[in-house]
C-alpha positions as CSV (number, residue, x, y, z in Angstrom):
1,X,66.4,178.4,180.5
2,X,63.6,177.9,182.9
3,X,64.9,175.7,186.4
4,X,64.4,172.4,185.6
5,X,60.6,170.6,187.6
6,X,61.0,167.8,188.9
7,X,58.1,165.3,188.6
8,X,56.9,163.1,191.3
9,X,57.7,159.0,190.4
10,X,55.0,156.8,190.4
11,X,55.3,154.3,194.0
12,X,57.1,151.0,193.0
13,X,55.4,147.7,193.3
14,X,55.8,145.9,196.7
15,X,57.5,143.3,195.8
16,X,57.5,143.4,192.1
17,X,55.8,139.9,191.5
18,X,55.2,140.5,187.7
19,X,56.6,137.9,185.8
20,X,59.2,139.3,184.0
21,X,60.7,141.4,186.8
22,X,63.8,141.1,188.3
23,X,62.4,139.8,191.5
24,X,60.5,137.3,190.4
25,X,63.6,136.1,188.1
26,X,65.9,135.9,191.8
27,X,63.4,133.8,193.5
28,X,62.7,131.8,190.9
29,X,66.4,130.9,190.5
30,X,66.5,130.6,194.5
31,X,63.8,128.3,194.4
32,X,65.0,126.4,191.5
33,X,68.7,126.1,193.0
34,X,67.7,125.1,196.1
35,X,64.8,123.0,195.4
36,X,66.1,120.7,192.3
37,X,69.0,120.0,193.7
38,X,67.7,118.9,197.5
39,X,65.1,116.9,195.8
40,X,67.5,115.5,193.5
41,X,69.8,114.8,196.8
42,X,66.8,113.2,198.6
43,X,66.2,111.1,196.7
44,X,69.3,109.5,195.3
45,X,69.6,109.3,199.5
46,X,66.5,108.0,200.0
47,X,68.0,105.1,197.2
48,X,71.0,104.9,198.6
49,X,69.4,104.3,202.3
50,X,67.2,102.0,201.1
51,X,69.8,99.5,199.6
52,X,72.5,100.5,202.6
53,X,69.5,98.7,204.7
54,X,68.9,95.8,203.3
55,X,72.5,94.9,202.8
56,X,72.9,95.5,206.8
57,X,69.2,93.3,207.3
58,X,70.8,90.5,205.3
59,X,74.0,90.7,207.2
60,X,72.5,90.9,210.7
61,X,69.5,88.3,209.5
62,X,72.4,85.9,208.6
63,X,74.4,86.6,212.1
64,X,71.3,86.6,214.5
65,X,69.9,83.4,212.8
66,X,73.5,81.4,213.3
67,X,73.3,82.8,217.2
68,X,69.9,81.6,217.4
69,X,70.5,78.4,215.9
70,X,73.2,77.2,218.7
71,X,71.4,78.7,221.5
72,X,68.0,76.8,220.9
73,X,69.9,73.4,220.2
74,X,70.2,72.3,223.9
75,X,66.3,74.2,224.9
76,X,65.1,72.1,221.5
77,X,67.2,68.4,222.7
78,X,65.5,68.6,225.5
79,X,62.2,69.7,224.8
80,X,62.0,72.6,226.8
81,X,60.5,75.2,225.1
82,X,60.3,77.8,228.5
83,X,64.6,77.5,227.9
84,X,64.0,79.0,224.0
85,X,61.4,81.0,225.0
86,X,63.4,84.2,226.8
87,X,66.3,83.6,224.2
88,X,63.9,84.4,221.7
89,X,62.2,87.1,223.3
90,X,65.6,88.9,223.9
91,X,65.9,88.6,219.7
92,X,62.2,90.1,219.6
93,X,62.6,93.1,221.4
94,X,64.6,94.0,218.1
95,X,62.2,96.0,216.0
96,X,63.2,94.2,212.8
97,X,62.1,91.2,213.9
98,X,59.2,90.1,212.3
99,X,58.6,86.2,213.5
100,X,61.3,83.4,214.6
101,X,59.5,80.0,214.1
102,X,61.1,76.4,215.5
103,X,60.1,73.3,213.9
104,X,60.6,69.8,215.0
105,X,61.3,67.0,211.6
106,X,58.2,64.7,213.6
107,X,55.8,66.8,214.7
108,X,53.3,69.1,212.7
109,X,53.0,72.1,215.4
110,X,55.8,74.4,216.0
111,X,57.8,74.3,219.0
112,X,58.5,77.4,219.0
113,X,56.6,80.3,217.5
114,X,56.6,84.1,217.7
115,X,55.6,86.7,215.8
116,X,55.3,90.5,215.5
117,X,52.1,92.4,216.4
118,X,50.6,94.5,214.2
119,X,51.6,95.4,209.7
120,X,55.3,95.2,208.8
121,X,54.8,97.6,206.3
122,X,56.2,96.7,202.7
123,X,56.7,92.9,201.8
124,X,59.6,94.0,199.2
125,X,61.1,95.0,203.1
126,X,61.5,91.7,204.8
127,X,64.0,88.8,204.5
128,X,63.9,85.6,205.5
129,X,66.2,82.8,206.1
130,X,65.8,78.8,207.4
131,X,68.6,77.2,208.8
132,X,68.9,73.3,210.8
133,X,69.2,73.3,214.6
134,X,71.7,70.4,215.1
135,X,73.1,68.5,218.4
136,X,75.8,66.2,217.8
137,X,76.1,66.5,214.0
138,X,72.2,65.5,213.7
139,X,69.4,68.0,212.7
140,X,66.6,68.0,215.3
141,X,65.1,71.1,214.3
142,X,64.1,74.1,211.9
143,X,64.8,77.6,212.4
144,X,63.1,80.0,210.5
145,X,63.7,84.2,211.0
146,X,62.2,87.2,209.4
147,X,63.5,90.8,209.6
148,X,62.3,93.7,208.4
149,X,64.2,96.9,207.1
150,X,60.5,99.2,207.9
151,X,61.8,100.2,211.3
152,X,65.1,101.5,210.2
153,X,63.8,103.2,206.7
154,X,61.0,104.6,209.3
155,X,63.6,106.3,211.8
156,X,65.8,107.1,208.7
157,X,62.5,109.0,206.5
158,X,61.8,111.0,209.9
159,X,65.1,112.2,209.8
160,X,64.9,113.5,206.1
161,X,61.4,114.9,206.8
162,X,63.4,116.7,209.6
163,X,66.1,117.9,207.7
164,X,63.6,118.8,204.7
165,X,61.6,121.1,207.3
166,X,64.6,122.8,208.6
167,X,65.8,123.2,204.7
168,X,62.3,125.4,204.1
169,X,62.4,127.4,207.3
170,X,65.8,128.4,206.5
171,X,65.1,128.8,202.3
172,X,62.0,130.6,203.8
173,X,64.4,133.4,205.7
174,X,66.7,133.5,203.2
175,X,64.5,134.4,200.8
176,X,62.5,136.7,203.1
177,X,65.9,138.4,203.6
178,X,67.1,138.6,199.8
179,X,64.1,140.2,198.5
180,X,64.0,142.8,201.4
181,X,67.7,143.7,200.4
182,X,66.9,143.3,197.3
183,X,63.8,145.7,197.1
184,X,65.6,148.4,198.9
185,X,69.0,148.2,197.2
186,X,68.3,147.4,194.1
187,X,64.8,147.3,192.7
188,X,63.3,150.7,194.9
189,X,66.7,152.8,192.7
190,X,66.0,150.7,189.4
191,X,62.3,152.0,189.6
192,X,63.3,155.7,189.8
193,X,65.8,155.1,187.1
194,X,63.4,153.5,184.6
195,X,60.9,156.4,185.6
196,X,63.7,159.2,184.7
197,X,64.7,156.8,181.4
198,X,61.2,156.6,180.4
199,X,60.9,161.0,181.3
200,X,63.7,161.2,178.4
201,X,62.4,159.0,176.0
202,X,59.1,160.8,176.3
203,X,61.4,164.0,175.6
204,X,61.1,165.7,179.1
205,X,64.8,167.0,178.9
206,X,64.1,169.6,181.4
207,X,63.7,166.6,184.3
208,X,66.8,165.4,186.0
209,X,67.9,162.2,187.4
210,X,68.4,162.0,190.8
211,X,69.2,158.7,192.0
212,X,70.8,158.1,196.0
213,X,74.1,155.7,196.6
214,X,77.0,154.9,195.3
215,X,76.7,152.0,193.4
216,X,76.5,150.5,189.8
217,X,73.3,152.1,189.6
218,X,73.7,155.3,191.0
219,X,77.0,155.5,188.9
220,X,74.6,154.6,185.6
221,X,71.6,157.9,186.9
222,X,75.1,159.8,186.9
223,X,76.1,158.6,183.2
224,X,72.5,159.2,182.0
225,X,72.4,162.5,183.6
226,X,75.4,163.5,181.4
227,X,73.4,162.4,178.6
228,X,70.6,164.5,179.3
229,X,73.0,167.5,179.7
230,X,74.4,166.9,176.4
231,X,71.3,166.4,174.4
232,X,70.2,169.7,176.0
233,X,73.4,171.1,174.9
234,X,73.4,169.3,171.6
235,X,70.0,170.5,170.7
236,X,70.7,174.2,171.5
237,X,73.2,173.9,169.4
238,X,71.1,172.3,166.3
239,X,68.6,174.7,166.9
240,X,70.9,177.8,166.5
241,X,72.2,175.5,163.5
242,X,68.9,175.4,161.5
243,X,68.7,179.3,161.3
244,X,70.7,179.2,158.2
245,X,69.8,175.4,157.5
246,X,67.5,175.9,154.8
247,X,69.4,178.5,152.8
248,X,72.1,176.0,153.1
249,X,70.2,173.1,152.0
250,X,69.2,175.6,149.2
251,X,72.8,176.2,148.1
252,X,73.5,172.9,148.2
253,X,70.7,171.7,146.2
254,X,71.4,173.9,143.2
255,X,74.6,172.8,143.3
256,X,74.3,169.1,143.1
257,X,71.4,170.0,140.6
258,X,74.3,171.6,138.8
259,X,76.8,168.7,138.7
260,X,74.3,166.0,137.9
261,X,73.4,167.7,134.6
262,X,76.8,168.0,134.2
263,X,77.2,164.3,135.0
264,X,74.2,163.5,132.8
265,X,75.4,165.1,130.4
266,X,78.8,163.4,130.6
267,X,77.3,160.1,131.0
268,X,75.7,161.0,127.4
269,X,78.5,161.8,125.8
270,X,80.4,158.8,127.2
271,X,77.7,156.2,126.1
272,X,77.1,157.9,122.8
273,X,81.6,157.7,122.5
274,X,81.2,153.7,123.3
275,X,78.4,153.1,120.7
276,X,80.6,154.6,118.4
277,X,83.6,153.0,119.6
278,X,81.5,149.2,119.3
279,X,80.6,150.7,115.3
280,X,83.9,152.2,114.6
281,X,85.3,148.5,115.9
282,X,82.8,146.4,113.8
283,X,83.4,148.6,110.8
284,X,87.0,148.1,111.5
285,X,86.4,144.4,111.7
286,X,85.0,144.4,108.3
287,X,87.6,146.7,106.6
288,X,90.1,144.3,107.6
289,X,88.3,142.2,105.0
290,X,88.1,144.5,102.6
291,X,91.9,144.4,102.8
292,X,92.6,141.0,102.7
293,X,90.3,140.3,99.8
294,X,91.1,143.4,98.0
295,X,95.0,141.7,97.8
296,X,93.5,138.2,96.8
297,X,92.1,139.9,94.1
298,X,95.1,140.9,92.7
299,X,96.9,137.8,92.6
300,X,93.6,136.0,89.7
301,X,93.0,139.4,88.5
302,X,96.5,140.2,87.6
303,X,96.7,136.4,86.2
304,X,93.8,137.3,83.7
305,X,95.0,140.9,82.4
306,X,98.3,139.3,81.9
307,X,96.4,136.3,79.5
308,X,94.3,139.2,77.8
309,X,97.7,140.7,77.3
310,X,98.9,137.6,75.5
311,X,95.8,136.9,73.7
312,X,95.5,140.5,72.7
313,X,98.7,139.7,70.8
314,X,97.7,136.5,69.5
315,X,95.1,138.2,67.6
316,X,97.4,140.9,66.2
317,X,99.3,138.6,64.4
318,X,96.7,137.0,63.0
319,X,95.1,139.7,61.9
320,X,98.8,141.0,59.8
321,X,98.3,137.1,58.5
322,X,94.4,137.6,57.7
323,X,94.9,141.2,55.5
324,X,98.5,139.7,54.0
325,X,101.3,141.4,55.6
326,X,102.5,138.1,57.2
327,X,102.6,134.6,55.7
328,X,99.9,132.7,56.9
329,X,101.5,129.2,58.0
330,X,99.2,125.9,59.7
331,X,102.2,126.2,62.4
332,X,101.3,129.9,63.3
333,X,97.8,128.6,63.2
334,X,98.4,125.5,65.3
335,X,100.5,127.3,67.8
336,X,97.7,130.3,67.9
337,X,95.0,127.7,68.7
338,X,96.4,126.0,71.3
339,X,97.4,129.2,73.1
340,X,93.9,130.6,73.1
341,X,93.0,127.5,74.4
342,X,95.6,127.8,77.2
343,X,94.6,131.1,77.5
344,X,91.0,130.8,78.2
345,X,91.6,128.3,80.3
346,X,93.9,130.1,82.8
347,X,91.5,132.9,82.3
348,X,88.5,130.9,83.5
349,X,89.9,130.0,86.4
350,X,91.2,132.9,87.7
351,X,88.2,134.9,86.9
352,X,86.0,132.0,88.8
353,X,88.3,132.3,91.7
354,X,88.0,136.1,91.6
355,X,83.9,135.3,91.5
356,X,84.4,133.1,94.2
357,X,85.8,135.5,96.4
358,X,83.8,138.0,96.1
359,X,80.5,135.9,96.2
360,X,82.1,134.8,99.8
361,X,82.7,138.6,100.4
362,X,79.5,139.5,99.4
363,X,78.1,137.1,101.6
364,X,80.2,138.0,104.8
365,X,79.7,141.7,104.2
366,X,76.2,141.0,103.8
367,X,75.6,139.1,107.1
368,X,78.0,141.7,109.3
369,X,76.4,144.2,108.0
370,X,72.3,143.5,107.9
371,X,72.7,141.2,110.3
372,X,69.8,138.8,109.3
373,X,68.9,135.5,110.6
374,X,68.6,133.0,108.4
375,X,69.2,128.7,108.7
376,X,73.1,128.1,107.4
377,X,75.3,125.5,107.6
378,X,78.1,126.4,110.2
379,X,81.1,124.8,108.5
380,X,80.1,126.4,105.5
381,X,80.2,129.8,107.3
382,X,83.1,129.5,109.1
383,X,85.0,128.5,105.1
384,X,83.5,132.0,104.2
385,X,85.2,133.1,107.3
386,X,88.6,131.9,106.8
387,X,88.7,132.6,103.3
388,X,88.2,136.5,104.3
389,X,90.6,135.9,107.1
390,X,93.3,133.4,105.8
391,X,94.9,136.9,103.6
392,X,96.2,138.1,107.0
393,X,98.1,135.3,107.9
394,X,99.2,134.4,103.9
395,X,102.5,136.0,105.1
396,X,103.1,135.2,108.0
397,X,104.5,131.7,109.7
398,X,101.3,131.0,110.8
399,X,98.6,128.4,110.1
400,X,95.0,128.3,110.2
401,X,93.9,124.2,110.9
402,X,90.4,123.2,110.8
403,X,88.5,120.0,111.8
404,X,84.7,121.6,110.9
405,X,81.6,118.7,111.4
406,X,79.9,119.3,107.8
407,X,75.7,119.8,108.1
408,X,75.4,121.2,111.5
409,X,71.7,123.1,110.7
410,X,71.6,126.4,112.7
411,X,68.9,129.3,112.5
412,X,71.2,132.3,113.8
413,X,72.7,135.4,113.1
414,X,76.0,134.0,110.8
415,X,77.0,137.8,110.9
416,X,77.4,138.0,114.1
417,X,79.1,134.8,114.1
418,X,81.8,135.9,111.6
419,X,82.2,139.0,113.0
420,X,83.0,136.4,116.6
421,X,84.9,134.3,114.7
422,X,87.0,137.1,113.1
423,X,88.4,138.6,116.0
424,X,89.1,135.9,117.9
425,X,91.7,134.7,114.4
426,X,92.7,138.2,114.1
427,X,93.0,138.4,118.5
428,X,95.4,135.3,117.9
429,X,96.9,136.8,115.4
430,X,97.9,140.4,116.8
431,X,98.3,139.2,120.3
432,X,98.7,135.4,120.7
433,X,101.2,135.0,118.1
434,X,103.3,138.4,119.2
435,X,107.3,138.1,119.1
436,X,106.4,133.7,118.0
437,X,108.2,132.6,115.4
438,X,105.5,130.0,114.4
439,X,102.3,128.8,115.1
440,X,99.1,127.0,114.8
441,X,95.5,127.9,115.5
442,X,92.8,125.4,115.1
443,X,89.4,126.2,114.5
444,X,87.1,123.3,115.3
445,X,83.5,123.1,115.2
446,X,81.1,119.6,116.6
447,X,77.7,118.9,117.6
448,X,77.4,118.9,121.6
449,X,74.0,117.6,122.1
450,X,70.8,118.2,120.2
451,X,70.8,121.4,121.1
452,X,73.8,122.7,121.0
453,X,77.4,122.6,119.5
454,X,80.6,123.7,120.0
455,X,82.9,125.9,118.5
456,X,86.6,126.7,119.6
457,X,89.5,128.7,118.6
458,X,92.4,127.4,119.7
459,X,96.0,128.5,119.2
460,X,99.9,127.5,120.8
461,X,101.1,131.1,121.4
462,X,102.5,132.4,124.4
463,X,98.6,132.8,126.3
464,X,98.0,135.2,129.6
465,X,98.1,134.9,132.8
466,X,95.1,135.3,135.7
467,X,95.1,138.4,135.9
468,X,94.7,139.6,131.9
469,X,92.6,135.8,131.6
470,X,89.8,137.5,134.0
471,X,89.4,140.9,132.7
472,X,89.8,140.0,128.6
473,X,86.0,140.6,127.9
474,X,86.5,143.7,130.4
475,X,85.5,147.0,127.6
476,X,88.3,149.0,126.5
477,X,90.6,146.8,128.3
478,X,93.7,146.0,126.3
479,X,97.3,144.4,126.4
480,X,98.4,146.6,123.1
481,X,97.5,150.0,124.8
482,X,98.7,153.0,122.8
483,X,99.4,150.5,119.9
484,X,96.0,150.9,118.0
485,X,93.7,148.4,120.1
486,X,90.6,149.6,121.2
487,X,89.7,147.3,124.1
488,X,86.6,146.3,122.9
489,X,87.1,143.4,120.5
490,X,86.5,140.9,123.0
491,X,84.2,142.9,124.8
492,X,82.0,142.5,121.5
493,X,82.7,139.2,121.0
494,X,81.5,138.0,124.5
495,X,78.3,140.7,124.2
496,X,77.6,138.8,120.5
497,X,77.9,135.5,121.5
498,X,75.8,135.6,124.8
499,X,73.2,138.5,124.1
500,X,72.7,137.7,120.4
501,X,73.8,134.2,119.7
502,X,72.6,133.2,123.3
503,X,75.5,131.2,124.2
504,X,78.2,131.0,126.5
505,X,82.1,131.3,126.0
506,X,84.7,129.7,127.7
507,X,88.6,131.4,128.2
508,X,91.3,128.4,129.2
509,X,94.8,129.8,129.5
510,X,97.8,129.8,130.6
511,X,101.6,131.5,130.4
512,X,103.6,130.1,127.6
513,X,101.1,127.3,126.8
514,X,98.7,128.9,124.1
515,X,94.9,129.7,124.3
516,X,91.4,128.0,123.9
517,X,88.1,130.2,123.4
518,X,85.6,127.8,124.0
519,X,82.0,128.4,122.9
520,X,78.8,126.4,123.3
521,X,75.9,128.1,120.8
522,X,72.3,126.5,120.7
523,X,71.2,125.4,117.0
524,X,68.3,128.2,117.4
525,X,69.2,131.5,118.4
526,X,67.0,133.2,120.9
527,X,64.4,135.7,119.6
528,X,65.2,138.9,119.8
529,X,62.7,141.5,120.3
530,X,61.6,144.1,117.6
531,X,64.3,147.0,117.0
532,X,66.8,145.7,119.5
533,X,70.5,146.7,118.6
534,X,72.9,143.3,117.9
């Protein structure tokens, strides 16, 4: 490594009068703590003298005139004015005084009357006071005095302007002596220092800092000295590194190109598992009606074969009584009549109720399955509903209760919204309802506003706690893991009702004091766009 060169500095400034220097910042804040607060001194003095001196001028005004008053009586009684004349002169040799006047009750001209020479400065300044020159409890005279403060604010401004020129000689020193220290001990090894901080920033590693003393900012060139020494190590050391940089960045980027088609391909495979999950669950959903209608049908199908049965017999014997073999009584005929009448009526009605259920069926299966939009009635699809669901809980100790609002007009998706509807009966059911010995759920439906309505299922089970109550719409998250629960019931049942019925649901639960799903569904369902999956 070549020895390092070092560069000449470039001179510092004199005195470094830029504004934003250091020394301009110390002499501004010299001149701005000495300054303010003298001025601010000065005057609050100059205030302070001012009232300090008329206070004494009314005092002494009162005192002289009282003196002046009993030495003039005896010069006034006897009308002697060359008496009154050197008392008065002795008062007037007082600067303050401004004029002492005498005047007689019965005569116009004064007699006595002197008066200052010259301006007595500012009126606000003077004071004057009148008091009765007496002999022998009788008034014989006037005595009028006025006294100026000018004199004594004079002496007392002459004095500040003193002290405020001895104030800048000395400001003018100190400050003649600061910035001398302060250029050669501070600012002169802060200029080399900012030159050999400015020779690294400009890359010039090969320069080093060589700063004189022993202070803070000699010990600061040492630490940045260090620094240069390790960069200089630090990049010897990268450069030795990036010989076999690129073949390592090589490796590494086939590798990571590697692992995220693996992770692609993963991700694939896990999204394609969910949407089949979401199917399998929704096809689930639906063979769980399937079920419960397939054992409804047994109860009016049975009911008719059995009345064909009977029938079928009916009609045996009268044909034996038709082709002879058997007497052929009114009775039998009677009797025969009236149980084909029978007959046909149980018949009808369990073959209508068998209709019935799978018109509903049809209906349901239709909806969860196409999916179409179409304008329905939403008590009448939650009936359909509850008619597929009610076979599930037809043997159990628990009740389905409704209080529906007939004629609420919605243009939806009523697939989707039995599908919702079904596993939140069949959620109470399996999970709300688990180890109870009774209970109730209630589904209840209402208009909101004209806009909306509201549609709740609410049961008395033993409900959840925070913890299960924020993550239930969570996917694949489950209370009945291992047991056959998927995780994703609720997790489609919160996607359907605000992605495709463009609602909002609501969980309110608590330990041991049952469960309210709470939704709020607007009487038109949002568009969807073309060929988007429910």
């Amino acid at each position: 490594m070549p020895p390092p060169i070092v560069l000449p500095r470039a001179p510092a400034p004199a005195y470094g009068w830029q504004r934003n220097s250091l020394t301009f910042a110390v002499v501004l804040a010299l001149l701005l703590g000495l300054l303010l607060p003298t001025t601010a001194v000065l005057l609050y003095d100059g205030q302070k003298t001012r009232a300090t001196a008329m206070e004494d001028l009314k005092r002494d005004l009162s005192r002289a005139t009282e003196v002046m008053a009993l030495s003039l009586a005896e010069p006034v009684w006897q009308v002697s004015p060359d008496l009154a004349d050197p008392m008065v002169k002795a008062q007037m040799d007082d600067p303050r005084f401004v004029s002492v006047q005498v005047v007689e009750p019965a005569s116009s001209a004064p007699f006595l009357s002197q008066q200052r020479a010259g301006e007595q400065g500012d009126s606000d300044l003077v004071l004057s006071q009148t008091r009765p020159i007496q002999r022998d409890g009788r008034e014989i005279a006037k005595l009028t005095v006025r006294m100026s403060a000018a004199p004594l604010l004079q002496a007392k401004q002459a004095e500040v302007w003193r002290t405020v020129w001895r104030s800048v000689l000395t400001l003018t020193l100190s400050l003649a002596l600061m910035l001398w220290v302060l250029q050669r001990y501070v600012m002169r090894p802060m200029t080399e220092l900012t030159g050999s901080a400015e020779a690294l920033a400009a890359g010039r590693l090969d320069q080093p800092l060589r700063v004189a003393g022993a202070d803070e900012i000699a010990r600061v060139g040492v630490a940045m000295e260090r620094m240069r020494q390790a960069l200089l190590s630090a990049f010897e050391a990268l450069r030795q590194h990036n010989v076999n940089l690129e073949e390592t960045v090589a490796q590494r980027t086939a590798e990571l190109t590697t692992s995220n088609a693996e992770l692609s391909e993963a991700l694939e495979t896990l999204q394609k598992a969910q949407r089949e999950l979401v199917e399998s669950e929704k096809l689930a959903s639906l063979g769980r009606l399937v079920a419960g209608v397939a054992h409804e049908l047994n109860t009016p199908l049975g009911n008719a074969l059995t009345v064909v049965s009977a029938l079928d017999d009916r009609y045996k014997q009268l044909e034996a009584m038709l082709s002879g073999s058997v007497q052929m009584r009114r009775s039998t005929l009677e009797e025969l009549a009236r149980d084909t009448r029978r007959g046909q009526d149980i018949l009808q009605r369990n073959v209508q109720k068998a209709a019935d259920l799978v018109r509903d069926f049809k209906q349901v299966a239709i909806d969860q399955t196409a999916d179409l939009r179409r304008d329905f009635d939403l008590a009448k699809v939650v009936e359909d509903v509850l008619v597929m669901v009610e076979p599930s809980f037809k043997h159990t100790p628990f009740v389905i209760d409704t209080e529906l609002h007939h004629g609420l007009m919605m243009n939806s998706y009523p697939g989707a919204l039995g599908q919702v509807l079904t596993n939140l009966l069949m959620n109470a059911l399996l999970h709300g309802f688990d180890s109870a010995a009774q209970g109730h759920v209630k589904v209840y439906c209402a208009p909101l506003d004209d806009e909306q309505v509201e549609l709740s299922v609410t049961d008395d089970g033993r409900g959840m706690d925070e913890s299960v109550r924020r993550r239930i719409f969570d996917p694949f998250f489950t209370t009945k893991l291992g047991t056959g629960g998927s995780g994703l019931g609720m997790h489609i049942v919160h996607s359907i009702v605000t992605n495709v019925l463009g609602g909002q649901i609501e969980v309110r639960s608590s330990p041991g004091e049952g469960t309210q799903m709470l939704m709020r569904l607007p009487l038109n369902a949002p568009q969807r766009a073309r060929g988007e999956p429910a």
